[in-house]
C-alpha positions in Angstrom: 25.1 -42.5 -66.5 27.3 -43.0 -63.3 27.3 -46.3 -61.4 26.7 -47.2 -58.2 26.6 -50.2 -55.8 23.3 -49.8 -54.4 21.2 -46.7 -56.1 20.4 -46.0 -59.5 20.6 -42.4 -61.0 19.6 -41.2 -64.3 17.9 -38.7 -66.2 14.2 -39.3 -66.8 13.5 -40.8 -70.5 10.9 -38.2 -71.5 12.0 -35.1 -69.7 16.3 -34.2 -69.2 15.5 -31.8 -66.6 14.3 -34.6 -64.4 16.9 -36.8 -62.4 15.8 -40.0 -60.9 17.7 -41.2 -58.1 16.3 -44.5 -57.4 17.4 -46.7 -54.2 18.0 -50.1 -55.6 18.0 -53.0 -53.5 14.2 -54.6 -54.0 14.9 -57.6 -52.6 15.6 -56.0 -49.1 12.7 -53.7 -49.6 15.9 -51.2 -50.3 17.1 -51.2 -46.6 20.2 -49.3 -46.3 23.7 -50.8 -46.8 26.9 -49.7 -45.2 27.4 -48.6 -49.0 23.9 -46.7 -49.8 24.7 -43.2 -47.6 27.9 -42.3 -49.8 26.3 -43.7 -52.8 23.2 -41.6 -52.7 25.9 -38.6 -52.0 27.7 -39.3 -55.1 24.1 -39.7 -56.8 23.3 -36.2 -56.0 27.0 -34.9 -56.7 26.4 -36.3 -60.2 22.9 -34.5 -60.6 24.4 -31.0 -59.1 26.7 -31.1 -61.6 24.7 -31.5 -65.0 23.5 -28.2 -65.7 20.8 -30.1 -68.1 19.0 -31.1 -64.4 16.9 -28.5 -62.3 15.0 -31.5 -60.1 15.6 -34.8 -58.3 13.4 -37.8 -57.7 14.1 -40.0 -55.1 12.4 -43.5 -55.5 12.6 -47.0 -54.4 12.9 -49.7 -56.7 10.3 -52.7 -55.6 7.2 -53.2 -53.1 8.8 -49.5 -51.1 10.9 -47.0 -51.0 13.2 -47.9 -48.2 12.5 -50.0 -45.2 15.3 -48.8 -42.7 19.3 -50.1 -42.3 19.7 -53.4 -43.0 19.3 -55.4 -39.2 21.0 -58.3 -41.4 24.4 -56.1 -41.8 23.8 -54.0 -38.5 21.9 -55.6 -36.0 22.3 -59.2 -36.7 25.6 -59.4 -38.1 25.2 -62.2 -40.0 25.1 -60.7 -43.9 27.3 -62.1 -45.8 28.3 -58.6 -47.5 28.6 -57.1 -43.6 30.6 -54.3 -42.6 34.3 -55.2 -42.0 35.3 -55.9 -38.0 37.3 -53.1 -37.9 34.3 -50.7 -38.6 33.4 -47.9 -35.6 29.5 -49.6 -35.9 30.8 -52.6 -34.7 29.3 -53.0 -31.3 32.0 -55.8 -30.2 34.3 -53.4 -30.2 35.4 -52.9 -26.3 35.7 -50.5 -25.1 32.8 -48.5 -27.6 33.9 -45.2 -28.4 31.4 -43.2 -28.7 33.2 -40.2 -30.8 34.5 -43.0 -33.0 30.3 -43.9 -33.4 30.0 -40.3 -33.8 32.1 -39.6 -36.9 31.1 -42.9 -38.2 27.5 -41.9 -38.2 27.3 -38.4 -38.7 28.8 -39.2 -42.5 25.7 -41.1 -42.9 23.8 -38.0 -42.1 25.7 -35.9 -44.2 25.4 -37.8 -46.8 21.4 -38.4 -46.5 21.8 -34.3 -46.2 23.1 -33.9 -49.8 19.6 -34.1 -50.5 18.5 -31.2 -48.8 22.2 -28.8 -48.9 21.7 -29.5 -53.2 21.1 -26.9 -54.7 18.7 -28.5 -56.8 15.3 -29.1 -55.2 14.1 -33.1 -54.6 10.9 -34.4 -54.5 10.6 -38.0 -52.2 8.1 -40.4 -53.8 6.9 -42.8 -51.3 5.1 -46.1 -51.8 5.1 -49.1 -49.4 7.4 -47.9 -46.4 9.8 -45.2 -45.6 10.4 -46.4 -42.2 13.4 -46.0 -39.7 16.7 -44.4 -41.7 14.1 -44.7 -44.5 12.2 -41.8 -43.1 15.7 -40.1 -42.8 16.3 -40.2 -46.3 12.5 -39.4 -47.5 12.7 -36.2 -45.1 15.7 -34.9 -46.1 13.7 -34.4 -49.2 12.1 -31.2 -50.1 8.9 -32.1 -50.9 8.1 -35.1 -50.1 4.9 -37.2 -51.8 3.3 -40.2 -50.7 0.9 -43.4 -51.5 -2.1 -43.2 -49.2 -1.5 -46.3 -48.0 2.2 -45.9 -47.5 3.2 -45.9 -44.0 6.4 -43.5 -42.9 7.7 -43.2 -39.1 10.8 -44.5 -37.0 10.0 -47.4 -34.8 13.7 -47.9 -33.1 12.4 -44.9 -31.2 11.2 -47.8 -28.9 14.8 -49.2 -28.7 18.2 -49.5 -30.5 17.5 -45.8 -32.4 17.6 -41.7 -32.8 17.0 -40.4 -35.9 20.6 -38.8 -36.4 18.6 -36.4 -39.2 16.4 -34.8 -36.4 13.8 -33.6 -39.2 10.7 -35.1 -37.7 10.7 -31.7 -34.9 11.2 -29.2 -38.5 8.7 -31.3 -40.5 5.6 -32.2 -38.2 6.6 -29.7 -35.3 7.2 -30.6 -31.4 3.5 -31.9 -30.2 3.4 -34.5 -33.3 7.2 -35.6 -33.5 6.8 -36.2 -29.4 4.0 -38.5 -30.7 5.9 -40.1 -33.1 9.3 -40.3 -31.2 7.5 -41.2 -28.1 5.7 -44.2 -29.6 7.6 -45.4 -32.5 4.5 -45.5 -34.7 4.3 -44.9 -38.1 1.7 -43.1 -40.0 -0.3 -43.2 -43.5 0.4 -41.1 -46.5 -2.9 -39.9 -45.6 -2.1 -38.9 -42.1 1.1 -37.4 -43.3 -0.8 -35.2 -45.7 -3.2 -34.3 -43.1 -0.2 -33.2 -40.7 1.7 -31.8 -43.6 4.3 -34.2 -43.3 3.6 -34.7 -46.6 2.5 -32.6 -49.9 0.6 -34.6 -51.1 -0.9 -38.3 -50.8 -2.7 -39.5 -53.4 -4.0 -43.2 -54.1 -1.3 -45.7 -55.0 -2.5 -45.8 -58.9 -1.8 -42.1 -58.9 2.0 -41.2 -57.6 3.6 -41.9 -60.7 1.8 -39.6 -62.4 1.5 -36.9 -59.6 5.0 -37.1 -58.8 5.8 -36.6 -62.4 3.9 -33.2 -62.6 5.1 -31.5 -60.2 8.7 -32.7 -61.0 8.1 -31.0 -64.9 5.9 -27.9 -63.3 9.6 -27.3 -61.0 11.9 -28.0 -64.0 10.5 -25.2 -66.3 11.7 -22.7 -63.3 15.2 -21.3 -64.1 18.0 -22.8 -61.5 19.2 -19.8 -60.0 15.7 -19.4 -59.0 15.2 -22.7 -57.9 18.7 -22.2 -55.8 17.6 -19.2 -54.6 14.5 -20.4 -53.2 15.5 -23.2 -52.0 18.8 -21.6 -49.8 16.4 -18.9 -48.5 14.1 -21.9 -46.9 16.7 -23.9 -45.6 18.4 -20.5 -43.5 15.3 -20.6 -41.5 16.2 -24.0 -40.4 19.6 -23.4 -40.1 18.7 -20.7 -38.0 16.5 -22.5 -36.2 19.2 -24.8 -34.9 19.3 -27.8 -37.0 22.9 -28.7 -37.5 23.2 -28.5 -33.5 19.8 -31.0 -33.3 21.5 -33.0 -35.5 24.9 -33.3 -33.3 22.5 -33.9 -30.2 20.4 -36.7 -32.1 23.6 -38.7 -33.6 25.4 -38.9 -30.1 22.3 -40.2 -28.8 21.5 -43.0 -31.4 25.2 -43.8 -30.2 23.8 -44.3 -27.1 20.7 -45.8 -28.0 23.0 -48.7 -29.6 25.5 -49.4 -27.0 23.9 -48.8 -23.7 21.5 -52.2 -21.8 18.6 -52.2 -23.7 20.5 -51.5 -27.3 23.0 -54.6 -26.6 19.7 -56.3 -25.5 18.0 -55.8 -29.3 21.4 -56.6 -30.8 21.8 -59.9 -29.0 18.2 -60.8 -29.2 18.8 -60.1 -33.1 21.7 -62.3 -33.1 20.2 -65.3 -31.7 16.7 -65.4 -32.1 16.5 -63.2 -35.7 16.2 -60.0 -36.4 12.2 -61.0 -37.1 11.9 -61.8 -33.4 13.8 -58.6 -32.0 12.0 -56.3 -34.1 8.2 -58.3 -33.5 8.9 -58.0 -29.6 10.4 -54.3 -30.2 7.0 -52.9 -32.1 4.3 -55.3 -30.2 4.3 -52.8 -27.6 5.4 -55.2 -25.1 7.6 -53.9 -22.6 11.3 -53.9 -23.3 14.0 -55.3 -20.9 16.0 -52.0 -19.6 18.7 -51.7 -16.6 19.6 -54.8 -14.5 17.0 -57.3 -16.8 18.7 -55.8 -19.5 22.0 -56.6 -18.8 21.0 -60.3 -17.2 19.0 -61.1 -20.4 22.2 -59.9 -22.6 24.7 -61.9 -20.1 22.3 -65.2 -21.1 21.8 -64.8 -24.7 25.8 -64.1 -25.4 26.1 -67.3 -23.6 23.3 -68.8 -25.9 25.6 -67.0 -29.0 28.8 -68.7 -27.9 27.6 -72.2 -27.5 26.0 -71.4 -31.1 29.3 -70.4 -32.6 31.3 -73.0 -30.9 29.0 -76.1 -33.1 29.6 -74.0 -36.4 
């Protein structure tokens, strides 16, 4: 089996035909590394080329399946296995340019895309949360199956985020993903099955087991079929304009990150804890924009340097 920093990916025990690709970083409720993006590409590359595999499961190992980038490596700074200060996410990096975010990001996108451009078709299995990039991942899923009392959506909507996948518009349709963009709420499996977000939702006790059937009911279908299917599905999106969407959206979570009220998250992040950012992000209270944006940013770098200069 191949090896990878932060995913695991191997056929199932009882049934070769099923790949499990499993997102493997429990005790960060498997938020997403600077290293997770390529590795689930490579994941996928792996299953796409075993001929033995007609079907992917993608899991999280631990209390959910994935619960967003890591704001200790992105927003806060202050993991100790953070991206390198040379690297285009780096917001210090004066003046930001945003094509160099651009290229930066859109291989994260393309590589949470594997999932859906494989020819093989892949089945999301949601417990706990699949929130933020988490959602990106679960939705570039085929099918995607959830714990009723999972909760999926993309709260950074409310600041310091754009989904850079843009499925939510293909997936729930332009009424619901206004909802969801608009607000930054998340949903139930229950709700997402009722919006057909979701297959299926199914009580906690139960995904394992549902997830597995429908896995071995695709796997007995011959691959060309399968690869058929599943290219004459995705044209209709293609046609629809998704590729473009997606240029749009990862430009704009660019923006999202670098202009007042994205420096504002990322400071607050870096001195008071990323806890504190994202509680004041999702209480609904209002967030700082323009001119009490920037005076709030100008005070807590002040409050960073002071910080820095007792360490």
């Amino acid at each position: 089996m191949p090896s990878f920093q932060s995913v695991i990916a191997e056929k199932d025990s009882d049934q070769p035909r099923i790949a499990r690709l499993k997102l493997n970083r429990p005790e960060k409720l498997n938020a997403i590394s600077s290293a997770m993006p390529a590795d689930i590409r490579r994941a996928v590359e792996w299953a796409e080329l075993d001929d033995e595999i007609h079907v992917i499961i993608v899991e999280g190992e631990g209390r959910a399946f994935c619960a967003g980038y890591d704001l200790n490596e992105y927003a806060e700074g202050s993991d100790p296995s953070n991206i390198a200060a040379d690297h285009p996410c780096r917001q210090e990096k004066t003046p930001w340019d945003p094509m160099v975010d651009y290229a930066m990001m859109k291989r994260n996108t393309e590589d949470f895309m594997s999932l859906w451009r494989c020819s093989k078709p892949t089945i999301a299995k949601v417990h706990g949360y699949a929130v933020a990039g988490g959602s990106d991942i679960a939705l570039c899923c085929d099918m995607l199956l959830m714990a009723d009392d999972a909760r999926i959506g993309y709260m950074p909507t409310r600041v310091w985020g754009c989904p850079t996948t843009a499925m939510w518009t293909y997936r729930v349709g332009a009424i619901r993903a206004k909802q969801l963009m608009f607000t930054g709420d998340t949903v139930t499996g229950t709700t997402a099955a009722e919006w057909g977000l979701a297959n299926v939702s199914v009580p906690a006790a139960q995904l394992d087991q549902t997830t597995n059937a429908l896995a071995q009911r695709i796997a007995g279908v011959p691959k060309s079929h399968l690869t058929m299917h599943k290219l004459v599905v995705n044209q209709v999106w293609l046609s629809m304009g998704l590729e473009q969407t997606q240029m749009f959206a990862t430009v704009f979570d660019g923006i999202t990150r670098h202009n007042p009220e994205g420096m504002w998250f990322r400071r607050q992040a870096q001195v008071e804890g990323f806890k504190n950012a994202i509680d004041w992000r999702d209480s609904g209270r209002p967030i700082p924009e323009g001119d009490e944006a920037r005076a709030l940013v100008t005070e807590l770098e002040k409050r960073l340097a002071e910080a820095r200069s007792k360490l």
